[in-house]
C-alpha positions, 0 to 999 in steps of 0.5 A: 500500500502506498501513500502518495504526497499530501496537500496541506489540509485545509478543510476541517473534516478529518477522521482515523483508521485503526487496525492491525500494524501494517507494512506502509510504504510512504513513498517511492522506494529505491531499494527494497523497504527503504520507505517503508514503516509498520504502520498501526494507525493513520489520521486522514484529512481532506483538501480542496482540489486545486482550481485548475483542475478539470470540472470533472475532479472530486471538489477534495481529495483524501490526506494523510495528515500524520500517521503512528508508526514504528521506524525501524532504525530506531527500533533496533539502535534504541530499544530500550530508550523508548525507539522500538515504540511507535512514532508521530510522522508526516510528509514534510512540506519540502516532500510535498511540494517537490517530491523526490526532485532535484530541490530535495537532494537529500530525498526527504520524505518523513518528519517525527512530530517530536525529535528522538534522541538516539542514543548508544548508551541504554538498552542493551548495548553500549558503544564505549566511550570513543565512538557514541554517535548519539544524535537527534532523529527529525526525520527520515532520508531515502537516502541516508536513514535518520536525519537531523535538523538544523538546531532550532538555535541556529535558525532566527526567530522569523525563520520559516518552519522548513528552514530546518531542513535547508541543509537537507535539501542542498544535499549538505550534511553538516556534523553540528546538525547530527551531533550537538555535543561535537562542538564540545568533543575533542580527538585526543583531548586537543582537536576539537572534532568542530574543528577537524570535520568538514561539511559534505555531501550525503553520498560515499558514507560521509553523513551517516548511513543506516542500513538493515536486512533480514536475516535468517539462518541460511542467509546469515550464514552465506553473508558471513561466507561473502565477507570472508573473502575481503577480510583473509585477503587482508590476512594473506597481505599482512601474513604471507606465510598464510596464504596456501589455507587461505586460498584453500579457504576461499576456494572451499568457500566459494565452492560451498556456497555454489554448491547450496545456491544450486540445490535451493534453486534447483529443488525450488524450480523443480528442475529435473536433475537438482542437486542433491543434499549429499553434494552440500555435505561434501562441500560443506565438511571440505571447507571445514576441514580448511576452515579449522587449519587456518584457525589453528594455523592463524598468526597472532596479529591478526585483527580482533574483527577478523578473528570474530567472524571466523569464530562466528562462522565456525560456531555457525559450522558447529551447528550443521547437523546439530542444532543448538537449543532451539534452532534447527541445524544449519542442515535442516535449515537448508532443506527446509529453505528448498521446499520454500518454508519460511524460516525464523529470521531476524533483523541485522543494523549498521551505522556507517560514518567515514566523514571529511576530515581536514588538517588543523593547527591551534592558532589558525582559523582557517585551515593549513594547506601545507603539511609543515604549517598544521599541527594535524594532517590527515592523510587517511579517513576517520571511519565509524561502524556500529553493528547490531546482530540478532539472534536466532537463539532464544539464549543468546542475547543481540549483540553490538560490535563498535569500531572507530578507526583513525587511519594514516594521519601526522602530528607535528608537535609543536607549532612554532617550534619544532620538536617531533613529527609522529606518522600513525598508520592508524588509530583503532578503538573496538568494542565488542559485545562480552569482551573488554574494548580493544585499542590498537595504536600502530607508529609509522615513524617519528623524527625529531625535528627543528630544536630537537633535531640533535636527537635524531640519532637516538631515534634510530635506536627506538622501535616503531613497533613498540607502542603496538605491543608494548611491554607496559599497556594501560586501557581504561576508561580515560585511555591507552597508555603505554610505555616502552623502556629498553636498557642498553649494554655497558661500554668499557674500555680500559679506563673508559667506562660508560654505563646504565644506558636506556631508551624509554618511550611513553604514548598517552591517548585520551578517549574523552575529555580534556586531557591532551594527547602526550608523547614523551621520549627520554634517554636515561631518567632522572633517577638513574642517570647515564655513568660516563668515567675516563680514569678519575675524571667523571659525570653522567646525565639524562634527558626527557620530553613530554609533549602534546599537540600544541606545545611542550609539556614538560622537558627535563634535562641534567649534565653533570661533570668532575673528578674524584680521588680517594687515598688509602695508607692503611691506618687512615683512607680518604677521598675528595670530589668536586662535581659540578652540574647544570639541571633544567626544567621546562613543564605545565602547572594548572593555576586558580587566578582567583582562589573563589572559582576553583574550577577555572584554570589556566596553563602557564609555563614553570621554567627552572634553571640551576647551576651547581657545585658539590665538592665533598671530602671525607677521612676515616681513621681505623674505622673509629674516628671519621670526619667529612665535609660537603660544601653545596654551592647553587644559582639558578632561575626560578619564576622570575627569580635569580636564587642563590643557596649554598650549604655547608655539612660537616659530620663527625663520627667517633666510636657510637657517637656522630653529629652533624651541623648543617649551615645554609643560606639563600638570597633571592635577586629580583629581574630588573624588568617588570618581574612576573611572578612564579608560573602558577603563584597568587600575585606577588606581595607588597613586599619582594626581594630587591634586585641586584642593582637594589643592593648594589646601589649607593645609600644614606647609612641610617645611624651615621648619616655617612654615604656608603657605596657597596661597590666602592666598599667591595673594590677596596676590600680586595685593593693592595694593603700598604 
């Protein structure tokens, strides 16, 4: 039954048809029931016939004002939240006054009453936390499925009601429309997903497409056979080594399916000489045998989705001539399928999505052309798949498989200044029904560029592959993190000695959030420095980057160098040693201007800088009488600040009795610009330490009234005594 484009209702006479839910379908269809809702109650109106039509026209024609109606995507992806129950729909003005012309691209032909929030977080299944493309259902698209409209906030207030759909009609697919919360989402913390999508058209996926079918045992089954040809192609790519069971596999496959295909048809036209059932048995136990070799043979890298089907169709293999519960064998079910009985079926869903995504750089509305410009650089596409299964097993509850996958795309950290540029082959989050979410980060390669070009040397000795299968992962619900550390051998060479080297690598990739993307690479760590000693002379160091996306995080760095001696004259050892060393420390810190609004923050820099020396020196007398001293002497930056300290240890030891006297000293100096405070800090006070030349200046001595000069003072203090 179908329902042609109604005239706006004009006359009051209306009236309802009640009865039994009904397969409508509600406009011309382009593929089979792609306009077709189950129907259980239509609301008719009249309107008058148009003035130019023949005398011998009806004076008013039947309408269909609004109708209640189940629509199908949304009972599968909603159920649970209200999608599987019946909606208030109607023919859209744009539908009624074009139809399915070139002024409706987008081949609207349904508008709900009230908007439908779609969602992936109830029911009974939930998408995790990457990929949720929940949005609000308006209406309906031949094309696409579900559609959203334009936000009402968008539109003025003497917009036309149909406005709504101008995107639409264009044939435009905007993400703002679909999904409201984009604009607040962010990829890895730091792009902002507004940012990095670009309005396109509804065609090759790039607004979202829902399909469904109907399934039942054997259908399901032979879907499952055509989709494993794509999926072991790209298995005997990666895995040469697998291709004889694979080919074995596809070819058995193919077989098979031939083979049944043939005896459905040939029973189901009475041909004289059909197939028998005995030739699908032999084909069938041939590609099981294949199938099972491969599993059994099947590399451990093999993608989770691939090994999924494989294992769907195996447990579907297992039930050829036994059946599981209450469904009837796969073999009872093909016979069944030939004398033409309707079989138990069920009604599989997808969502696809694979949007334009563009480059991106914090600083820049309008978007980089050049790959050295962005800080984002996209080269492959960001795709999203949902699937929905039925299930032909009372037992056996549906189930949803989510993937989100972000492939071949670069990261140049940071802009303006250069330091590393990380090539991903692809980014991959997977959540599938009863296991736990599954995230794959494949590198491509990295290079430390600009300022930190120096160090390209050390990338040469750190694996690519380590963030696929690190020793160290971390999958929670804020993210992947993971971490890589490699210890490199010792190097001794006569009196040359270099030790405790190590490589060691960090990735940390938020879901959600604000929490930016961070890499860090770090030669030796800061609690285990690399040992560097010719003879007496010695010092070691380390080095260590964090950097997100828009800017360096945290750098660490430290050098140490000097000497040491020790004496032994068998009554009484001693030893000496004088180490000098410089330490830096660039990083991030959260700050609360305002102590009243905790909850805003800002991120500034904390830059410190130090310059030390250590110079220590001990004496042991037959192990009863022992005396050291350590002189500690430091200069360093410190937000704002020139800082001085000095410290002076001396420790005695006699027999069981030991003391120790620590005296120290600290004087701060003040820039001589307009000072800013420590990064973070409350304003500074009133009251602050006066700069070097403060203290250097000449000034009036308060008790003698006398003209003191410290410069002059200091001069003659040093000046040849006669």
């Amino acid at each position: 039954m179908g329902i042609a484009p109604s005239f706006p209702a004009v006359s009051q006479l209306s009236g309802r048809e009640v009865g039994t839910v009904q397969a409508i379908a509600y406009a011309p269809s382009h593929k089979p029931d792609d306009t077709t809702l189950s129907t259980g109650q239509l609301v008719w109106g009249a309107a008058n016939t148009p003035a130019s039509a023949p005398a011998d026209e009806p004076l008013f024609l039947p309408t269909v004002r609004w109708a209640r109606a189940v629509v199908p995507a949304l009972s599968r992806f909603g159920t649970g939240s209200g999608g599987d129950q019946p909606q208030s729909v109607f023919h859209p003005e744009p539908y009624v006054r074009d139809a399915f012309t070139d002024a409706n691209k987008g081949q609207l032909f349904i508008e709900l009453v009230e908007s439908f929030d779609l969602t992936f977080s109830g029911g009974g299944q939930s998408a995790g936390a990457l990929a949720q493309p929940n949005f609000s259902v308006a209406g309906l698209s031949r094309l696409t499925g579900p559609v959203a409209a334009v936000p009402a906030t968008s539109l003025g207030p003497a917009a036309d009601p149909a406005d709504k759909w101008v995107n639409l009609l264009q044939g435009r697919f905007n993400p703002l429309d679909y999904f409201g919360k984009i604009k607040d989402a962010k990829l890895f913390g730091m792009f902002p997903l507004s940012a990095i999508l670009k309005e396109a058209g509804l065609d090759r996926l790039k607004a979202p497409n829902f399909l469904t079918a109907t399934v039942n045992a054997v259908t399901g089954f032979l879907n499952d056979l055509r989709g494993l040809r794509d999926s072991l192609a790209a298995v005997q790519e990666q895995f040469p080594q697998t291709a004889d069971r694979v080919i074995r596999v596809v070819d058995t496959a193919t077989r098979f399916v031939e083979v049944l295909l043939a005896y459905i048809t040939s029973n189901l036209e009475h041909l004289p000489d059909p197939t028998r059932i005995e030739d699908v048995d032999t084909a069938f136990r041939a590609f099981a045998d294949a199938l099972r070799e491969l599993r059994v043979a099947l590399p451990a890298g093999v993608e989770a989705g691939v090994r999924q089907l494989l294992t769907r169709i195996a447990e579907a293999t297992a039930t050829y001539e036994n059946g599981a519960g209450e469904v009837i064998a796969l073999r009872d079910a093909i016979k069944a399928a030939a004398l033409g009985a309707k079989l138990p079926d069920v009604v599989n869903s997808r969502i696809q999505w694979q949007p334009d995504i563009k480059a991106w750089r914090p600083d820049k509305k309008e978007t980089p052309q050049h790959e050295n410009d962005a800080v984002f650089w996209p080269v492959g596409k960001l795709t999203l798949v949902a699937d929905l299964r039925g299930s032909l097993r009372p037992d056996v509850p549906q189930a949803a498989d989510i993937t989100c996958t972000l492939d071949d795309f670069k990261l140049r950290m940071v802009p303006d200044f250069g330091a590393i540029a990380l090539h991903f082959e692809r980014i991959r989050f997977t959540m599938r029904a009863g296991k736990k979410p599954d995230v794959e980060v494949k590198l491509r390669d990295l290079a430390f560029i600009g300022h930190l070009e120096f160090v390209q040397t050390l990338r040469n000795l750190i694996p690519l592959d380590g963030f696929s299968d690190p020793p160290a992962l971390t999958v929670d619900s804020s993210g992947i993190h993971a971490n890589y550390s490699m210890q490199l051998p010792n190097a001794a060479v006569g009196v040359f000695s270099l030790e405790n080297l190590s490589l060691n690598a960090m990735l940390s990739v938020p879901f959600i959030g604000n929490t930016p993307l961070q890499a860090g690479f770090s030669f030796c760590r800061r609690e285990a420095p690399f040992r560097l000693t010719v003879s007496m002379l010695g010092g070691g160091g380390y080095f260590g980057i964090v950097l997100n996306p828009k800017e360096i995080a945290v750098l660490d760095a430290a050098v140490e160098f000097g000497a040491a001696v020790s004496m032994n004259f068998g009554v009484a050892s001693g030893s000496l040693s004088v180490m000098a060393g410089i330490y830096f420390r660039l990083e991030l810190v959260s700050v609360t201007n305002d102590p009243g609004r905790l909850d805003q923050k800002e991120i500034r820099p904390n830059v410190k800088l130090v310059g030390y020396l250590r110079a220590r020196g001990e004496v042991d007398v037959l192990g009863i009488v022992s005396a050291s001293i350590e002189l500690y002497l430091e200069l360093g930056y410190e937000g704002g600040y020139a800082v001085g300290r000095a410290r002076l240890t001396i420790s005695i030891e006699i027999g069981f009795f030991s003391k120790s006297v620590t005296i120290r000293c600290e004087k701060k100096f003040a820039g001589s610009g307009e000072r800013t405070d420590v990064a973070g800090a409350a304003p500074a006070p009133e009251l602050t330490p006066p700069s070097f030349a403060d203290l250097m200046a000449p000034y009036t001595d308060p008790a003698t009234g006398a003209r003191v000069d410290p410069v002059l003072d200091y001069c003659t203090a040093f000046a040849e005594v006669d």
